[in-house]
N, C-alpha and C positions, 0 to 999 in steps of 0.2 A: 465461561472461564477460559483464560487464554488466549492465544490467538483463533484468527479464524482458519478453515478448514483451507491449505494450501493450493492454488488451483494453475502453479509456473513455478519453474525453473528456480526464479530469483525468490520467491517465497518461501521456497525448498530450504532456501540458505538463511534465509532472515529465520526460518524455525531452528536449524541449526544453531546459528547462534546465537538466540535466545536461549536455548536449552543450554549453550555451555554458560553463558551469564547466569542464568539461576543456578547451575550447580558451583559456581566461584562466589556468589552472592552471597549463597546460601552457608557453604563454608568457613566465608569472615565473620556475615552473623555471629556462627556455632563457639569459633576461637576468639571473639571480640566477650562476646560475654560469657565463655567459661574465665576469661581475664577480670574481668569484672569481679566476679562471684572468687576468684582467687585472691583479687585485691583486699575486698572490703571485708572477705574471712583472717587474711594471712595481717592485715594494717590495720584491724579494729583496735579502737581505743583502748579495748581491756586489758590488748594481749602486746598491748605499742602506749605506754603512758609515756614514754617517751619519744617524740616524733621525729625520724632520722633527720639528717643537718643534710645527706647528700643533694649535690644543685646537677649535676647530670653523670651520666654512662655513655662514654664514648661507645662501647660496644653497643650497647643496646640501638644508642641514635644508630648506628650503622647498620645494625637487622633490621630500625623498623623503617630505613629508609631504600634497604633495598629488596625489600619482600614485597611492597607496594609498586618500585618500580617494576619488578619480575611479572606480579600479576598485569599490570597495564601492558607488558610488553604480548604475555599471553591474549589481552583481551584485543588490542591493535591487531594481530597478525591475521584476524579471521575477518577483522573488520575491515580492513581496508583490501583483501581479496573478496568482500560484500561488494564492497565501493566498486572495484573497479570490473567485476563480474556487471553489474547491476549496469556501466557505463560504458562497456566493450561496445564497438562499434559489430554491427552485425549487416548482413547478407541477407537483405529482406525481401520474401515473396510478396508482401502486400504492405502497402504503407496509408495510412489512415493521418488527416491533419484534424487534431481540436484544437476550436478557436472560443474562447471565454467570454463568454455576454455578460452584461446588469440585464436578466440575471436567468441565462440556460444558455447551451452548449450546444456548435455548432461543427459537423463531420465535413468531413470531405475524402474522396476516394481521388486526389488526384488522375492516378493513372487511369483512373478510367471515368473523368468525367461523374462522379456524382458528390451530391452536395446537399447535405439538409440542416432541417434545428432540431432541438432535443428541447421538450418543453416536459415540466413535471406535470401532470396529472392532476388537477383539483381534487379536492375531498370528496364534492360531491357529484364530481365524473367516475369516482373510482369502481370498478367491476368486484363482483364478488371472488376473495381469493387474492386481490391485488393489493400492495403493501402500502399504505400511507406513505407519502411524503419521499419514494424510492420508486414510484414508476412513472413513468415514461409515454409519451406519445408516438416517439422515434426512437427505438432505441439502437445501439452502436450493432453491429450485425461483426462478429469477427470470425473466423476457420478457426480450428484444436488441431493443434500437432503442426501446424506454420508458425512460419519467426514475420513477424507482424511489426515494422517499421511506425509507431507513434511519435507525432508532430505537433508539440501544444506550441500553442503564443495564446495572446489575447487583441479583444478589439476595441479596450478600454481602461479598465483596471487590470491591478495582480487576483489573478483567481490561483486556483492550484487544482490539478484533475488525479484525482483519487480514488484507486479502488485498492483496500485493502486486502483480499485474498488472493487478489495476484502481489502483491507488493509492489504497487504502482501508487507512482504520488512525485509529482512534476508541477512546481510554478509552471502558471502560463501568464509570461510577463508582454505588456505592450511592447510592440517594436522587435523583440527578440521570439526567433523561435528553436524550442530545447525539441531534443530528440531524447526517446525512452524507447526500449520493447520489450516484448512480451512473448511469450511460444505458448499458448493455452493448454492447459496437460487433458481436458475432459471435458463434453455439452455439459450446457450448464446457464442458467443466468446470474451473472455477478453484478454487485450492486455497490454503489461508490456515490462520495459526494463530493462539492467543492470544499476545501480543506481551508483556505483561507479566506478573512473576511473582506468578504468584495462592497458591501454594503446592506441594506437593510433588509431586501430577499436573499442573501446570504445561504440559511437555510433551506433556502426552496429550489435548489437545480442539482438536483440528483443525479448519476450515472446509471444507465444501464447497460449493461453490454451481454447479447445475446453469443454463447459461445455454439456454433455449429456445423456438422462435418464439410468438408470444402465442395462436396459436391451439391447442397444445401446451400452453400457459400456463395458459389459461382453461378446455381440458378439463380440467386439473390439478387446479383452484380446482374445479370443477365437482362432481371424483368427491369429492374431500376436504373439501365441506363441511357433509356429513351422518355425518361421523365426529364419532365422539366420545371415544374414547380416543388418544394422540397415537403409539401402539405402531402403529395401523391407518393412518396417511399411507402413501398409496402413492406410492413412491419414481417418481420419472419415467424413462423409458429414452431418453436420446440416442443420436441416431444421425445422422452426419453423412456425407452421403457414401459412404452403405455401410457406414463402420465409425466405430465408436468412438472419438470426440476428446477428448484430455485433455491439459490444460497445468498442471506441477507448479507445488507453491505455494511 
């Protein structure tokens, strides 16, 4: 029920404002149908055998045309400081580029030379413990508590690179590449898909992204940057707490 459990900055705020949306949603609800229930008591046929002749209320049109705008003006003002939080240009210690296949997901670590693909996992490769249809062979390797510079395009169609509990979700359009980022709040594996439909494996290119501490990080960067084929990325092993943390995508 709900959203998922927040794991940035920007998710911080999209909970935020959801929470204010259900308590003004919830509100109209409450006064649309006690109006209701006032109508069809106070204008029943029994007690109204005759039906007013009135064709409108200047007053009224005038309350209910600017109580609606009042709330819009409330429900804009958080929104579009979402919007432009969510698209502030940022100061990034690490910038990662995704490029959108038919049909899985390909990193790159510019600044330091590495490069791999991200393939989903078949059914009957999967290890005990490992989540259908959400894991990974390569998965994204990112630090917690850096501002992390994301680079989508594509190398063919429109995909979309999505991961829900960060509130990450960016077209990766051919020819064009958008910039997004993220500051990880906690280790962690988050899980995400393509959002749009790129075609008939659609479906089947999952995200993973391993969130862990930068010194973790930078060994990572370390072993993987004298590979040279992107089959040889050596996957990173979290371990939090003695065991194994994973939050579905």
């Amino acid at each position: 029920m709900g959203l998922q459990e927040s794991a940035s900055p920007i998710m911080d705020k999209i909970h935020d404002l959801h929470n204010l949306l259900m308590v003004i949603i919830s509100a109209i609800a409450v006064v649309i149908t006690a109006l209701l229930v006032f109508v069809v008591l106070r204008f029943r046929a029994s007690k109204n055998p005759v039906p007013s002749k009135r064709s409108h209320n200047t007053l009224l049109e005038i309350i209910w045309t600017l109580i609606p705008v009042c709330i819009l003006a409330v429900i804009a003002v958080p929104s579009f400081k979402l919007m432009y939080f969510a698209d502030q240009p940022v100061k990034a210690d690490v910038t990662v580029k995704v490029t959108g296949h038919q049909w899985y997901w390909s990193y790159e670590f510019p600044d330091q030379g590495i490069n791999f693909d991200s393939y989903m996992i078949k059914d009957e490769e999967l290890k005990p413990g490992q989540l259908r249809l959400l894991e990974v062979d390569n998965p994204l390797i990112l630090p917690i508590d850096t501002m992390v510079r994301i680079l989508v395009t594509s190398a063919d169609v429109l995909h979309s690179w999505a991961v829900p509990s960060m509130g990450l979700k960016q077209d990766s359009v051919p020819g064009r590449t958008r910039e997004i980022w993220v500051k990880i709040k906690r280790e962690g594996v988050y899980y995400g898909q393509c959002s749009e439909l790129c075609g008939m494996q659609h479906g089947f290119m999952p995200i993973s992204i391993h969130a862990v501490q930068k010194d973790k990080f930078n060994e990572w960067l370390s072993k993987n940057k004298k590979q040279e084929e992107p089959a040889k990325i050596v996957p990173a092993v979290l371990t939090v707490m003695g065991k194994d943390e994973t939050r579905k995508g």
